[in-house]
C-alpha positions, 0 to 999 in steps of 0.5 A, spaced: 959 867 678 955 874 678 951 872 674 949 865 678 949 868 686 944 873 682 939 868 680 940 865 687 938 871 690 932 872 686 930 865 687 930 866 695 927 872 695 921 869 690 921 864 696 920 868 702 916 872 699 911 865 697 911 862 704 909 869 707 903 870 703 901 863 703 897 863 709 892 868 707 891 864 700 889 858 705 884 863 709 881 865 703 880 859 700 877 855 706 873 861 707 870 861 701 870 854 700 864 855 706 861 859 703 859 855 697 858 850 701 853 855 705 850 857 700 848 849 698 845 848 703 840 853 703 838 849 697 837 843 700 831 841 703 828 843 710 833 840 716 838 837 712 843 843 713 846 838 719 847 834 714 853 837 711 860 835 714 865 841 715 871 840 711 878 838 714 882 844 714 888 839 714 886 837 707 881 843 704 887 847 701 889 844 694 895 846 691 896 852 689 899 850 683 893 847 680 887 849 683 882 844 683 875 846 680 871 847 687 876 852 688 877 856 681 869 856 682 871 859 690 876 864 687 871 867 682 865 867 687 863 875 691 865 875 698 859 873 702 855 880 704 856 884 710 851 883 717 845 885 716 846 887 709 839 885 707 836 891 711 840 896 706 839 896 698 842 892 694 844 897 689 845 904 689 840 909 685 841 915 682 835 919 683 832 921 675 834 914 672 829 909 668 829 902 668 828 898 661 827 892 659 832 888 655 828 885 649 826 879 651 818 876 650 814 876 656 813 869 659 806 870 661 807 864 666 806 864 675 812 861 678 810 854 680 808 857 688 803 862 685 801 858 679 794 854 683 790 848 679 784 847 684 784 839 682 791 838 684 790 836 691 785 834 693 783 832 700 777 829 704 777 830 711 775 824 715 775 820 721 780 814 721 777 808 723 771 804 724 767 811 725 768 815 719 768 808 714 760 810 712 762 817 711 768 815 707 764 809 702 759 816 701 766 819 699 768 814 694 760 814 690 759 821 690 768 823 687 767 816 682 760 820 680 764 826 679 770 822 675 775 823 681 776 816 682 783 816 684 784 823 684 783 824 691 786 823 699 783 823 705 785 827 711 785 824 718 780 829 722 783 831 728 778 826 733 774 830 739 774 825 743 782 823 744 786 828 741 791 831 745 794 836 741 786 839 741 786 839 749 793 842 750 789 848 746 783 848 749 787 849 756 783 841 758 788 836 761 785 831 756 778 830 750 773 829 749 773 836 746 768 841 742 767 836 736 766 844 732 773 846 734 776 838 733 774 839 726 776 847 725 783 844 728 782 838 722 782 844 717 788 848 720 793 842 720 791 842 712 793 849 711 800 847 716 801 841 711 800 846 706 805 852 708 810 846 709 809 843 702 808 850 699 802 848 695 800 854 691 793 852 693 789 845 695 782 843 695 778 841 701 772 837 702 768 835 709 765 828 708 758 829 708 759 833 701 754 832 694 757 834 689 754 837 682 754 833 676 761 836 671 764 837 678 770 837 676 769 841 668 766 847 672 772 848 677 776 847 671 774 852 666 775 856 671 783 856 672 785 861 668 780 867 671 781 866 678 783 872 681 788 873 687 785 870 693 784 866 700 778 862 698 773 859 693 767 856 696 764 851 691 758 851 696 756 855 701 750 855 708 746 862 705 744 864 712 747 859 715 742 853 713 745 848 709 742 847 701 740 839 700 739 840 693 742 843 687 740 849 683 736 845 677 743 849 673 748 847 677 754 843 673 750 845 666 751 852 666 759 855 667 760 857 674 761 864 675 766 867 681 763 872 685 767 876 691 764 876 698 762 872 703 755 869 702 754 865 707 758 859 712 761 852 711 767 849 709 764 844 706 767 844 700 773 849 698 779 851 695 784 855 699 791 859 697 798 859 700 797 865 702 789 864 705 793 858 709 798 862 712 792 868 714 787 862 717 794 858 721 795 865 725 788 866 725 785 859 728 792 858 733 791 857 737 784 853 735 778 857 739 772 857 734 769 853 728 773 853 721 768 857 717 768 862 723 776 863 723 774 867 716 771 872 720 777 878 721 771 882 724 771 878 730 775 873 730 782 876 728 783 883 732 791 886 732 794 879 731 791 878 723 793 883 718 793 888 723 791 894 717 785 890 714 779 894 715 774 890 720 769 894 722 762 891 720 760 889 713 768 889 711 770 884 708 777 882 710 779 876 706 779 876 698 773 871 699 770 869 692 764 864 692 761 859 685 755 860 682 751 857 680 753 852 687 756 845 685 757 842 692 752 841 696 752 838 704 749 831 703 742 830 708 744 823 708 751 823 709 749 829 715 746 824 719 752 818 719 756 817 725 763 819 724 762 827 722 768 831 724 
């Protein structure tokens, strides 16, 4: 009879002291299954976080007995780090210690963001329309010529004479605007596009472009020795004229890179994710032409890497231009109805 009342007791006890506990298990896993779910969405793309429902805590705690996966998953995870947590180091030093690596082959690859191929996309800016069609039937001739059939899109140019986004920034109820920042904010809404999509790098072209026979060989053969940079220009104005023929070397001979700025347009160039980021600061709101928003000396003051050296002669970008130029401002095209 002892022995029965004994195991009673023990029973009871064992009871008592479950339903006391059993609350905070309940905390912590309904705690850390948000957490999970937390750091889900910060996987998903941009805006869908509000797609995620929050759980039923009527029906978020499993039994304990057989935790489910989900949980045994929660269970295991750390605890979520404190506030401001990312302000302090994420592991204490000690002064004097060395670190070292473990043994493994270099992986002699750029994550995918920093990994840039300047033939990957590819962007023609151009009016929609009846007035940018006999630019964009130059384009087409001029990208078949060169073996880019298919291998390009346009752009829709910001109109001068009816966008209202370029109005609101130039302090105007409503267009026609200044055709030069109409085509400066065409450019810009390229690089936003790019910061959004997180292109390592894209390609841009204005639609009165010529370009050099084995166009798209020379840019290519140069992937592998483009340095860290804001922007390769395929063609350039030396002086601020435009060239309307090709060096009798241009598309023959390799293309060499050279760092400087030789001079204006944008008519053909490659621009990096970060060259979008530096030029969207600098060109927002819009207020000088595209080639101009390069200038830092002028243009940027203490709102564009406040720490770059601006004074005359500096350069403030990692500028970088071809040589021979295998891209050209088309005179013909020039003179067409429907420029940017």
């Amino acid at each position: 009879m002892r022995q029965v009342l004994g195991l009673l007791l023990v029973f009871g006890l064992g009871i008592l002291v479950g339903n006391f506990f059993q609350p905070q298990a309940k905390y912590a896993l309904l705690g850390s299954f948000l957490q999970i779910q937390d750091t889900v969405s910060l996987q998903m793309p941009r805006g869908s976080r509000t797609q995620f429902l929050q759980p039923d805590v009527s029906t978020a705690t499993p039994s304990l007995a057989t935790p489910s996966l989900a949980v045994q998953q929660a269970l295991t995870m750390p605890p979520p780090p404190p506030a401001h947590a990312e302000e302090r180091p994420t592991q204490l030093r000690v002064d004097g210690e060395f670190l070292k690596r473990d043994g493994r082959e270099v992986i002699l690859e750029l994550p995918p963001v920093l990994d840039c191929d300047p033939m990957k996309h590819l962007l023609v800016i151009n009016l929609e329309g009846d007035r940018g069609k006999a630019r964009r039937e130059h384009v087409k001739k001029e990208f078949e010529n060169a073996n880019l059939t298919g291998r390009f899109l346009f752009w829709s140019a910001a109109n001068a004479l009816t966008d209202q986004r370029l109005a609101n920034e130039t302090g105007k109820k409503k267009c026609p605007c200044d055709s030069k920042l109409s085509n400066s904010l065409s450019h810009r809404e390229i690089y936003e596009m790019m910061l959004y999509e997180r292109w390592p790098c894209a390609t841009i072209f204005e639609d009165d472009v010529r370009l050099a026979p084995n166009f798209s060989l020379r840019v290519a053969e140069t992937v592998g020795s483009i340095p860290p940079f804001d922007v390769i220009l395929w063609g350039h104005c030396p002086g601020g004229s435009k060239p309307r023929t090709f060096h009798k070397d241009a598309g023959q001979s390799p293309t060499t890179l050279s760092y400087g700025w030789p001079g204006s347009c944008l008519h053909a160039y490659t621009v990096s994710l970060q060259g979008a980021f530096t030029l969207t600061q600098a060109a927002t709101p819009v207020r000088v032409p595209a080639d101009g928003v390069m200038d830092g000396m002028h243009h940027w003051g203490n709102r564009v890497r406040p720490h770059i050296d601006k004074a005359r002669g500096k350069f403030t970008g990692s500028y970088w231009y071809a040589s021979p130029m295998i891209a050209i401002q088309g005179d013909e095209a020039d003179k067409m109805e429907g420029g940017s």
